[in-house]
C-alpha positions as CSV (number, residue, x, y, z in Angstrom):
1,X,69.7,152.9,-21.5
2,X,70.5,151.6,-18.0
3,X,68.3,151.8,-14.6
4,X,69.4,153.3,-11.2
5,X,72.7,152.2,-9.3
6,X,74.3,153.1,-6.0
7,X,76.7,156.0,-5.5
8,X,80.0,154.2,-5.0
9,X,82.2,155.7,-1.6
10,X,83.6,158.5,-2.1
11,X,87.2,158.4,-0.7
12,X,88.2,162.4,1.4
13,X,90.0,164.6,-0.9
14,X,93.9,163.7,0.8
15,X,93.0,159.8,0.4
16,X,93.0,160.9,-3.3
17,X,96.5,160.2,-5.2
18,X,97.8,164.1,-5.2
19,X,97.3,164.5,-9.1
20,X,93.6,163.9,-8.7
21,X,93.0,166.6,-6.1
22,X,91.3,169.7,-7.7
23,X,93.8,172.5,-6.5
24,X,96.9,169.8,-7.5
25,X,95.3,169.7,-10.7
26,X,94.3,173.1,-11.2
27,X,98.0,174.0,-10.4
28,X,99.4,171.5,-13.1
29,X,96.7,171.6,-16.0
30,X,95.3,174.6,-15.7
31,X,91.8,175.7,-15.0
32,X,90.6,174.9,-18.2
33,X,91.3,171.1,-17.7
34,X,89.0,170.9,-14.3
35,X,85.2,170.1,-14.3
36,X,82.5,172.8,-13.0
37,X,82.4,170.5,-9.7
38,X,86.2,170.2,-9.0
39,X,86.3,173.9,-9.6
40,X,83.3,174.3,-7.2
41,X,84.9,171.9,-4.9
42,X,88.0,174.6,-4.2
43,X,85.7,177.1,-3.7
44,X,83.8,175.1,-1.2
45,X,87.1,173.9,0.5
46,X,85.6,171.4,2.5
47,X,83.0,168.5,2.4
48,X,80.9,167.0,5.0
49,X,80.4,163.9,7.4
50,X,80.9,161.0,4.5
51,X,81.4,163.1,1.3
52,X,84.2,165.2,0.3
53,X,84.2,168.2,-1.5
54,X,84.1,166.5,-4.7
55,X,81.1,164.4,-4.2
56,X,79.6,167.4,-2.2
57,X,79.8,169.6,-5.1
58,X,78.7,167.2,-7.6
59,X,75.6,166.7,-5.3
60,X,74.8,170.0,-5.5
61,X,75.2,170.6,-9.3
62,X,72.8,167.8,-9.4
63,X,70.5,169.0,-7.0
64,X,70.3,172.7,-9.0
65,X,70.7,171.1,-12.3
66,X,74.0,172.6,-13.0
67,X,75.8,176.2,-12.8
68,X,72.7,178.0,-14.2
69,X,70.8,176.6,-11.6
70,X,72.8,177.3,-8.3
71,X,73.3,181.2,-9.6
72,X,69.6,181.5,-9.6
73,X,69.1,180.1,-6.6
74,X,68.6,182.0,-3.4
75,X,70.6,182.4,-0.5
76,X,68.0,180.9,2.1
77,X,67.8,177.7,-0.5
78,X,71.7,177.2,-0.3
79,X,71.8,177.8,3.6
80,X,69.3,174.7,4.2
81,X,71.6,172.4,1.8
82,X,73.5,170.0,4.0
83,X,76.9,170.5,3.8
84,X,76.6,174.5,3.1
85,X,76.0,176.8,5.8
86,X,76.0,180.7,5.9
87,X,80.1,180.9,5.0
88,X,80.0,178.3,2.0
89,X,76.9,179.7,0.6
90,X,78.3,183.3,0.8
91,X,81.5,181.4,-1.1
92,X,79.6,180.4,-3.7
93,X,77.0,183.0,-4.7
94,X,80.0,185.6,-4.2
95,X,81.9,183.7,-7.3
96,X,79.2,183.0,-9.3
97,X,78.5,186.4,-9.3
98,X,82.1,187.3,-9.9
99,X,81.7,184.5,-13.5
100,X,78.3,186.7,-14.0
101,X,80.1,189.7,-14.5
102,X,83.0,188.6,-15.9
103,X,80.5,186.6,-19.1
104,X,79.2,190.4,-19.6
105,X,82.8,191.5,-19.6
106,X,84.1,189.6,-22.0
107,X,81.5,187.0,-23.5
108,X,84.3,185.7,-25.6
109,X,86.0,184.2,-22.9
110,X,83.4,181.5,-22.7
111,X,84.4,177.7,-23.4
112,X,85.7,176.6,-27.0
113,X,84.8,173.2,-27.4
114,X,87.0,171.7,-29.9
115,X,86.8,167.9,-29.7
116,X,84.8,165.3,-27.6
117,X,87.6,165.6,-24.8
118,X,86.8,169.5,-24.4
119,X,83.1,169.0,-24.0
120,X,83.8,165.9,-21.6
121,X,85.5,168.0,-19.2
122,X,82.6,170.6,-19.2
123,X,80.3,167.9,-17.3
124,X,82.8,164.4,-16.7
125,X,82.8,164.3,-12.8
126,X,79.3,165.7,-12.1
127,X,77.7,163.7,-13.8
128,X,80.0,160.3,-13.0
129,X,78.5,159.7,-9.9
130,X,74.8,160.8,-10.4
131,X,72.4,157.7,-9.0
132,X,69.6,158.4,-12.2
133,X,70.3,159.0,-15.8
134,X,70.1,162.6,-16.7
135,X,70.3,163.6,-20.2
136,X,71.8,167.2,-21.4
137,X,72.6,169.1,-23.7
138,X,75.2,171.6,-24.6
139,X,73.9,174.3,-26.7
140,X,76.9,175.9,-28.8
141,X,77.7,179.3,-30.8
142,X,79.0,179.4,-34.4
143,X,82.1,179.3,-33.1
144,X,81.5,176.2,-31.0
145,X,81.7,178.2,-27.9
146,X,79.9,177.1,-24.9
147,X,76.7,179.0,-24.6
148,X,74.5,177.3,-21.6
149,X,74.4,173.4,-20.4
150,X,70.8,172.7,-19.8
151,X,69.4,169.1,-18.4
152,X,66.7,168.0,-20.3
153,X,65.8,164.7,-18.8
154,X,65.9,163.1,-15.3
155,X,65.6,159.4,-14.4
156,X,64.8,156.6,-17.2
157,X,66.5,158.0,-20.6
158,X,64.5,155.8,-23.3
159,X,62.9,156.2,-26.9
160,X,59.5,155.6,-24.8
161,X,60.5,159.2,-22.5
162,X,62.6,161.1,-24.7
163,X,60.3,163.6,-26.7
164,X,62.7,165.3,-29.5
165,X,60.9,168.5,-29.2
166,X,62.8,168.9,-25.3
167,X,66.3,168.3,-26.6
168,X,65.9,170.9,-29.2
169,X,63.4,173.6,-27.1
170,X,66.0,175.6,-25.5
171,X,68.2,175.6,-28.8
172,X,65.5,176.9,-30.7
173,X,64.7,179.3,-28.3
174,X,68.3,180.7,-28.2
175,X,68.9,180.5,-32.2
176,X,71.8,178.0,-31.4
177,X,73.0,176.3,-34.3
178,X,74.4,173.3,-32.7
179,X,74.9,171.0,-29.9
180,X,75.7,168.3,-28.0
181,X,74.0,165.6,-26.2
182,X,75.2,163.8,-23.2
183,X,73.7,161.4,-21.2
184,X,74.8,159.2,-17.8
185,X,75.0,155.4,-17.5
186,X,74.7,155.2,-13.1
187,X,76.7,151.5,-13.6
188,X,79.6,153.9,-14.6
189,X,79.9,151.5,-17.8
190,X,79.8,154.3,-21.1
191,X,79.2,151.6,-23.2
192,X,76.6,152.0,-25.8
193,X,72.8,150.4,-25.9
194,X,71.2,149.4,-29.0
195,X,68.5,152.2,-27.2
196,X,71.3,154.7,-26.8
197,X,71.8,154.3,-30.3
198,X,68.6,154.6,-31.5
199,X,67.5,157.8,-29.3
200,X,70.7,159.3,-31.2
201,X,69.2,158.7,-34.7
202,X,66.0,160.4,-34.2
203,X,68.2,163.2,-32.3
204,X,70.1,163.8,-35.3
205,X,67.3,163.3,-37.8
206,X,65.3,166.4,-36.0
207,X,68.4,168.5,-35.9
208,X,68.5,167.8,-39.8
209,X,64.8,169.2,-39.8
210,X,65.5,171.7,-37.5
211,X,69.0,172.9,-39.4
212,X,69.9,172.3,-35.7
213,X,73.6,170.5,-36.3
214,X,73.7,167.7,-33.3
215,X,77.6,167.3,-33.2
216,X,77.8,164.5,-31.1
217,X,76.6,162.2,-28.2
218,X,78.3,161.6,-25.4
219,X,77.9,158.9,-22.7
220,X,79.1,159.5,-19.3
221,X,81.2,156.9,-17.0
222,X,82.6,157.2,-13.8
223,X,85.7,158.9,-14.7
224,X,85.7,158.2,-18.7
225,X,83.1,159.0,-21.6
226,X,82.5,157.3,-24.8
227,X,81.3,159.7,-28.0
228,X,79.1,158.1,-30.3
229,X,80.2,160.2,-33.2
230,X,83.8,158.9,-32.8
231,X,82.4,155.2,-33.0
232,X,80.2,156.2,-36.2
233,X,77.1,155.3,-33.9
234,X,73.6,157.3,-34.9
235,X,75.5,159.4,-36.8
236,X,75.2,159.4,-40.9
């Protein structure tokens, strides 16, 4: 897998071509078709001194290690992060709260993934432009939907760091019978490594063990994603 590499400029949301900006795309595609960050990013409305919205909201999904992680995080915490404030922090818990209630409502509702497009779009831009690998995984129901996102690794994703036991703790924990692993190159090249390749063979040899069903491995770009199980890469 790859080592570090700087966060390219991010240009402000209106120096974006008008069917890349979140609410231009939300109004076109959908909800559905936006990623946790551009979603975030509407909420947020603004970004601050050098980073947009975007980048901003990608930033902080890093930071918290996702969705999970900014709705258990405390009001005080979000206040201090630059680029918050009281207003945007109120913004934010006040919808996460709103998705909280809602999952209890109707858990159904929850994200279908159906090919390696659907679970692309679940973590495509936030993770594009992170400056270390992170590796994740996306722990799935019966039915394939979405039942949490969970970061597993941070920094150097290698055979030498990756212990099989993490990618597959949560979903035993949870009695998920499958998932997905994806991973970050920071060049923004998704191009598969002989290494990348390898940590997916032992991945999907434990799941085997485990009667955990690893349904893919994706690799993250900036702006594009390569699945390993499309390529017939550490998958038998």
């Amino acid at each position: 897998m790859e080592g570090n590499a700087a966060v390219d400029y991010h240009p402000t949301i209106k120096e974006l071509p008008t069917g890349d900006r979140p609410r231009e795309r939300l109004q076109n595609s959908g909800p559905g078709a936006l990623s946790n960050a551009e979603l975030l990013a509407i909420i947020l409305r603004t970004g601050t001194g050098g980073q947009n919205v975007v980048a901003l909201a990608t930033s902080l999904l890093a930071r918290f290690h996702g969705l999970s992680g900014l709705a258990k995080a405390s009001f005080p915490e979000l206040c201090r992060e630059k680029g918050l404030g009281f207003a945007k922090a109120c913004q934010l818990k006040a919808a996460l709260e709103l998705g909280r209630r809602l999952l209890i409502e109707s858990p159904d509702d929850r994200p279908q993934v159906r090919s390696p497009q659907d679970a692309a779009n679940l973590i495509l831009l936030e993770m594009a432009f992170l400056e270390q690998e992170h590796l994740r995984v996306i722990l799935l129901d019966t039915k394939n939907y979405v039942q949490s996102i969970q970061t597993v690794y941070q920094g150097n994703v290698n055979t030498a760091l990756v212990r099989v036991a993490e990618v597959f703790r949560e979903a035993v924990r949870t009695n998920s019978p499958s998932l997905i692993v994806a991973h970050n190159h920071p060049s923004g090249d998704p191009t598969p490594s002989a290494e990348d390749v390898h940590v997916t063979e032992q991945i999907v040899a434990a799941g085997k063990l485990l009667d955990i069903d690893v349904l893919d491995h994706l690799i993250i770009g900036r702006q594009r994603y390569v699945s390993l199980k499309e390529r017939g890469l550490g998958f038998k």
